[in-house]
PAFIVO-786112 format. One line per 4 residues: number of its first residue (from 1); their letters; for each residue x, y, z of C-alpha. Coordinates in steps of 0.2 Angstrom, whole numbers, plus 5000, padded with zeros to 4 digits. Each point is the difference from the previous one (the first is absolute). Example, Ala and Ser with C-alpha at 12.3 -4.5 7.8 and 13.67 -1.06 7.14 Angstrom:
BEGIN
1) AS) 5062:4978:5039  5006:5017:4997
//
This chain:
BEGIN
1) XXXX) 5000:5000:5000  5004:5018:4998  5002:5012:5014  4983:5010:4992
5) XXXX) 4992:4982:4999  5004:4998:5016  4995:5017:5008  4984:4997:4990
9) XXXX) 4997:4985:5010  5002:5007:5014  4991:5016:4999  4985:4985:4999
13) XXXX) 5002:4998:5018  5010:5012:5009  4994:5017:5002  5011:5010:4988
17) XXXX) 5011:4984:4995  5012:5000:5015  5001:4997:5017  5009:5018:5006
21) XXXX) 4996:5013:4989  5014:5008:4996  5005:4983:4989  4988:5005:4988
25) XXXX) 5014:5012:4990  4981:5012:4999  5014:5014:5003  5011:4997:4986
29) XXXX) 4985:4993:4989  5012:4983:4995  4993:4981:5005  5007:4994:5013
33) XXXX) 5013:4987:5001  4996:4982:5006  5012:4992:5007  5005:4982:5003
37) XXXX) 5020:4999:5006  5010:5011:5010  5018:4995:5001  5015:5011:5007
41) XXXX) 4996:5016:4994  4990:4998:4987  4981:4995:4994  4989:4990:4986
45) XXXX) 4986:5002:4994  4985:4988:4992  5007:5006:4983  5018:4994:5006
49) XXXX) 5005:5018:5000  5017:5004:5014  5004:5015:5008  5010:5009:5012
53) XXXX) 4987:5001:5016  5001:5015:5011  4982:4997:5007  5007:4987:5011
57) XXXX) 4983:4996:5003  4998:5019:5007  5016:4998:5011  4999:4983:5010
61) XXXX) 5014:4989:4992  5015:5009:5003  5010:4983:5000  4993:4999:4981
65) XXXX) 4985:4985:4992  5003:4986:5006  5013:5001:5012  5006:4981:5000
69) XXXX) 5002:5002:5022  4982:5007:5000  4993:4988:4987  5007:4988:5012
73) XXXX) 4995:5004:5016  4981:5004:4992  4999:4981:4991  5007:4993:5019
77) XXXX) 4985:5010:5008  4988:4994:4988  5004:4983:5003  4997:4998:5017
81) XXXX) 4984:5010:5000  4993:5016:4992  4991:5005:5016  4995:4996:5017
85) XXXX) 4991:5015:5006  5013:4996:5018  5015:5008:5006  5017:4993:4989
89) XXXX) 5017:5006:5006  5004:5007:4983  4988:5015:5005  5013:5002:5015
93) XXXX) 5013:4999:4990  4995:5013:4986  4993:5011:5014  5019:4998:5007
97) XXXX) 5009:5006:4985  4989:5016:4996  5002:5006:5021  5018:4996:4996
101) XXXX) 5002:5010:4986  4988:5013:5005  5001:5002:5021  4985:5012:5001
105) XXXX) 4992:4985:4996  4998:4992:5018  4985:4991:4997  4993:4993:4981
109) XXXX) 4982:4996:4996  5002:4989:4982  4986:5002:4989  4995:5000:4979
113) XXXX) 5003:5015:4991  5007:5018:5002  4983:5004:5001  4996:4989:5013
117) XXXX) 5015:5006:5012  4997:5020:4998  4979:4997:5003  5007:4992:5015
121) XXXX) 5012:5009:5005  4991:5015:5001  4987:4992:5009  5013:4995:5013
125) XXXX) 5004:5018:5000  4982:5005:5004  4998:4986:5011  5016:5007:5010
129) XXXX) 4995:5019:5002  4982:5000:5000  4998:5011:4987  4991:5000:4983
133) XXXX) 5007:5011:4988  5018:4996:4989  5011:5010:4987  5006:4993:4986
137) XXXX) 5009:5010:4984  4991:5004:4982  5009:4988:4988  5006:4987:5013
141) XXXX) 4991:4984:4996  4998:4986:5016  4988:4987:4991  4980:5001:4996
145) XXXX) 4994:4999:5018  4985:5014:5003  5008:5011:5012  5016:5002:4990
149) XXXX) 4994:5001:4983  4998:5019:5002  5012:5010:4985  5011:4986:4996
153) XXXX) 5013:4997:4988  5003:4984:4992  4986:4993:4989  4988:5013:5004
157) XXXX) 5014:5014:4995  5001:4986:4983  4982:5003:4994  4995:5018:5005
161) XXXX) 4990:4994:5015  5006:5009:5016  4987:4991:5012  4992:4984:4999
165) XXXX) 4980:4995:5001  4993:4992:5011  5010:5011:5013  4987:5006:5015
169) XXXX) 5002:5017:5002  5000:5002:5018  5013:4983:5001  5010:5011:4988
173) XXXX) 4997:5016:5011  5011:4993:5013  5016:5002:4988  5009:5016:5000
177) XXXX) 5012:5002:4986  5013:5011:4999  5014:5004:4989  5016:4988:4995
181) XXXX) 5017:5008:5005  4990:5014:5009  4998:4998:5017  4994:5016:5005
185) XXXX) 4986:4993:4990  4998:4986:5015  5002:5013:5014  4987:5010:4995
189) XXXX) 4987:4983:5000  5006:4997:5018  4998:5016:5004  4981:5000:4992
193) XXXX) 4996:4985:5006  5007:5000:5020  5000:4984:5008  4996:4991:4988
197) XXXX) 5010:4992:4985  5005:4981:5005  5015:4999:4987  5009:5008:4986
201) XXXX) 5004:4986:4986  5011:5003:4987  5011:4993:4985  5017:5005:5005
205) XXXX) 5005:4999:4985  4984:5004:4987  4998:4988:4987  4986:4999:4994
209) XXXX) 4997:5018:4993  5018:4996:4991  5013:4997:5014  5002:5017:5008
213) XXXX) 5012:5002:5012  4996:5006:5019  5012:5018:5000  5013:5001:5012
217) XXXX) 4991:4999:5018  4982:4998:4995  5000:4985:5010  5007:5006:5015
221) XXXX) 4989:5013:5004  4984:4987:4997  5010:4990:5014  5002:5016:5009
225) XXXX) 4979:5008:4998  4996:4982:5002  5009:5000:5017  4991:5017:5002
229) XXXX) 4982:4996:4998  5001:4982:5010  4996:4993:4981  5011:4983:4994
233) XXXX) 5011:5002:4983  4996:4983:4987  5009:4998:4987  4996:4990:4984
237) XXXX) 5014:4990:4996  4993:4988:4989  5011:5005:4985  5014:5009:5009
241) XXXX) 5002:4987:5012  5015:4987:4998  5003:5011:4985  5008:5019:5000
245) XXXX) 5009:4993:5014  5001:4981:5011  4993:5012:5013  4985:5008:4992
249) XXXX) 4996:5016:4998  5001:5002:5018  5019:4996:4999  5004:5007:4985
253) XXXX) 4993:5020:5008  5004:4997:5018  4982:5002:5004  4994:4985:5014
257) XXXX) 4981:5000:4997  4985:4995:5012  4995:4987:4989  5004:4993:4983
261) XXXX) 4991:4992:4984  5011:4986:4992  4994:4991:4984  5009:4994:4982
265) XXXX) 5016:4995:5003  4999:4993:5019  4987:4988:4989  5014:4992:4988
269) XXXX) 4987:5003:4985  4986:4993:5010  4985:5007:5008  5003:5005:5017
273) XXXX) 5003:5017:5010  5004:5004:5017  4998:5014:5012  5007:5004:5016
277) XXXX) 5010:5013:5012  4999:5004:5019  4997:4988:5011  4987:5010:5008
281) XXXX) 4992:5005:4987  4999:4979:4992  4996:4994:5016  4982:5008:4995
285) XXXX) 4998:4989:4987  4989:4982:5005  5003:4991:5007  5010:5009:5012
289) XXXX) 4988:5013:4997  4984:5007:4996  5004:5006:4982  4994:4986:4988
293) XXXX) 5007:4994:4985  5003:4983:4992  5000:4990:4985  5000:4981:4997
297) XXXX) 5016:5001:4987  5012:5010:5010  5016:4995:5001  4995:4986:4991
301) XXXX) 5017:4987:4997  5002:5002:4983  5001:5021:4998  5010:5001:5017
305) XXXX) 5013:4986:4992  5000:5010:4985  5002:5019:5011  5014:4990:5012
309) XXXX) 5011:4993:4986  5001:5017:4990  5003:5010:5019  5014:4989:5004
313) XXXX) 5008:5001:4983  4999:5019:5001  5008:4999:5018  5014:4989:4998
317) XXXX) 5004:5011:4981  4994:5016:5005  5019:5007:5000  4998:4995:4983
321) XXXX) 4983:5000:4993  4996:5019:5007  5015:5006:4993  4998:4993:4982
325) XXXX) 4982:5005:5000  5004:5019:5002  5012:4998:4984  4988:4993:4991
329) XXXX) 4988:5012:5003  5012:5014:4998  5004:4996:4983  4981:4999:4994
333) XXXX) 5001:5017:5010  5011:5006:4989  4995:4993:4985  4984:5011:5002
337) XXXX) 5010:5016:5004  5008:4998:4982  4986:4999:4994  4994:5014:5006
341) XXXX) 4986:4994:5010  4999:5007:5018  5000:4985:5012  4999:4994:5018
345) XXXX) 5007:4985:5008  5006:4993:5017  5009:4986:5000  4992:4985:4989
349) XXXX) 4984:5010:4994  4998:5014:4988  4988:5008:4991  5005:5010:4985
353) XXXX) 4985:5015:4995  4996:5011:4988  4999:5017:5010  5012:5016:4999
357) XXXX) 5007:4993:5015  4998:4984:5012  4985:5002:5011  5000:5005:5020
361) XXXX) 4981:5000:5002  4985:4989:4995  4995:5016:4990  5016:5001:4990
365) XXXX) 4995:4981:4997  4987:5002:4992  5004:5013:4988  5014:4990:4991
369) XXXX) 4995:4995:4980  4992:4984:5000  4998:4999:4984  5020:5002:4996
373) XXXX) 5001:4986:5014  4989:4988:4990  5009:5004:4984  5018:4995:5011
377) XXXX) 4992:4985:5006  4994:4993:4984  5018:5003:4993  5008:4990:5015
381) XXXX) 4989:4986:5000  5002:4999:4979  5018:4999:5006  4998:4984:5011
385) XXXX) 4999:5013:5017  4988:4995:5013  4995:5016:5009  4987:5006:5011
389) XXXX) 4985:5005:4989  4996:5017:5010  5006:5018:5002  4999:4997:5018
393) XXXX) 5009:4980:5004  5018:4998:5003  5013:4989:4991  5007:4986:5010
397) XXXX) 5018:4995:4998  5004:4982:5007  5017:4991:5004  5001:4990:4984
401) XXXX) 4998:5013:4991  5014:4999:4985  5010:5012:4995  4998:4995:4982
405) XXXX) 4982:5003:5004  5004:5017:5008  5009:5004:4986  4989:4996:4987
409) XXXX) 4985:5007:5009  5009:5020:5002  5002:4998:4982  4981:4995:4997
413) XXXX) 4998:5017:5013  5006:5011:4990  4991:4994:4983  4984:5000:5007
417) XXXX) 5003:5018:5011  5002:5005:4983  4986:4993:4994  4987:5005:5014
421) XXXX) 5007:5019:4996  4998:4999:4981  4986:4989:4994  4983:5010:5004
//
């Protein structure tokens, strides 16, 4: 079958033909790819088509498709059981490497989905302070979940829909947003609403308006108002952590937060999440406390062999693998800026845009040319290039990335930069 023939089929019985929406390509008005093999770092799809992925499936396999020691541990899991719905020490174990790696992670609730662990987290949050209200920023995305589906990048940024239906208002109402990289955007909330804001959850680094980069000290003072106003700092690691740094985010900036989001990576390619932080704060959650949440799949054997094996191989490598990552984003980095394209990056993710200048603000974000973006995409994907297929997704660079690959694909930048300028 085709990719069209297959996207036809699909579009049968899947609302808009896909699963997540931003894997419809509806931005950059190509079919999507379907793809059946992953190795290294590359993909194939059903019309036996490679390329050069830097979609990583959005950012979890850092260790590449495939990874022979997480294929491994994963067909290991499998066979002695795909779930039990009862404690495993492997969920130990996981929970073991991200406090290691993370010490502001004193207690770790695992769970399904980035989605998943920022609902809960900021239910904990609530839970903790007794308080209703929360901030989050205009263009950082933290998953579908009602409460936090308020101005969001990601997808919603993807297809010109800012909000999402089926949103109660007054649910919504309780979300304050201010502005990214502005904090006397968040003082003057706490400041409006006394008393009364539970948390204050950010992307420290954004990445799903394009990766926007937190300015020197922004973080710092959300620690320091946070500290302030009796609210708890979350951060949303799910992409940034175990990726611009073995640390996180949180490592990476020097800012310890109350509790943190972890999701992607710290799943090996499969579904699971986590979320955790103060002692205190956890010991909230049941059953140690009387803030609810559960699920029947969490931490289930299979995804936490899968989110232990890639942990351990970046801890026992991560004097090598960090280092080689920044490299290699470095060079797509430049690859951009000789092309003349304005780009942002911090450490493996980058997102090139086609703006005057990089953006600093979800407002800037959103007034770069989408349609000269489309044009660039179409010309890298021609050239055997898997990129993100939005404005406002980053580019993932893994270990295994090549530099024959590399090389090739600055070359395809700059063909299809010239491309998305001239061909209106």
């Amino acid at each position: 079958m085709t990719n069209r023939e297959c996207f036809d089929r699909a579009k049968a019985v899947i609302p808009g033909g896909v699963n997540s929406p931003v894997r419809a390509f509806g931005a950059v008005g190509r079919t999507p790819r379907f793809l059946v093999k992953g190795e290294g770092d590359t993909v194939t799809d059903v019309e036996g088509r490679m390329y050069t992925d830097y979609v990583m499936s959005w950012g979890p396999l850092v260790l590449g498709h495939a990874c022979k020691e997480v294929v491994r541990a994963v067909q290991d899991a499998a066979s002695q059981g795909l779930t039990f719905g009862a404690p495993t020490v492997r969920e130990t174990a996981l929970c073991e490497e991200i406090a290691a790696a993370a010490p502001h992670m004193e207690l770790v609730r695992l769970v399904n989905s980035g989605t998943e662990a920022t609902m809960s987290a900021v239910r904990a949050a609530r839970g903790f302070t007794g308080r209703d209200k929360i901030v989050k920023f205009a263009g950082n995305y933290h998953g579908h979940s009602d409460g936090l589906l308020v101005r969001a990048g990601s997808g919603c940024l993807t297809g010109a829909v800012p909000d999402s239906l089926g949103v109660p208002a007054a649910y919504a109402g309780q979300t304050l947003v201010a502005a990214y990289n502005d904090a006397e955007s968040v003082r003057a909330l706490f400041a409006e609403h006394k008393g009364e804001v539970a948390c204050v959850i950010v992307e420290p680094v954004a990445a799903n308006m394009g990766v926007v980069p937190p300015r020197d000290g922004f973080l710092q003072e959300l620690r320091s108002l946070c500290d302030q106003e009796g609210a708890l700092l979350i951060f949303d690691e799910v992409i940034t952590g175990f990726r611009v740094a073995y640390g996180g985010a949180a490592a990476r900036y020097g800012v310890r937060p109350d509790l943190a989001a972890y999701g992607k990576i710290v799943g090996g390619g499969m579904p699971l999440a986590a979320y955790g932080g103060r002692r205190d704060v956890m010991s909230c959650v049941a059953p140690a406390g009387g803030v609810y949440q559960a699920g029947t799949l969490s931490g289930n054997p299979v995804a936490t062999a899968a989110g232990l094996a890639t942990l351990r191989i970046l801890r026992e490598r991560r004097e090598e693998i960090y280092p080689a990552l920044e490299e290699k984003g470095a060079f797509l980095e430049e690859a951009f800026r000789e092309a003349g394209v304005p780009v942002a990056r911090v450490g493996s993710i980058l997102t090139p845009f086609f703006a005057p200048a990089a953006p600093r603000s979800y407002e800037q974000a959103c007034a770069c040319d989408r349609a000269a973006f489309a044009r660039y995409f179409s010309a890298m994907l021609d050239a055997g290039e898997y990129v993100a297929p939005s404005q406002f997704e980053a580019m993932f660079v893994s270990a295994v990335h090549t530099k024959e690959h590399l090389r090739q694909t600055a070359a395809a930048i700059g063909r299809a930069v010239c491309t998305a300028r001239h061909d209106r």
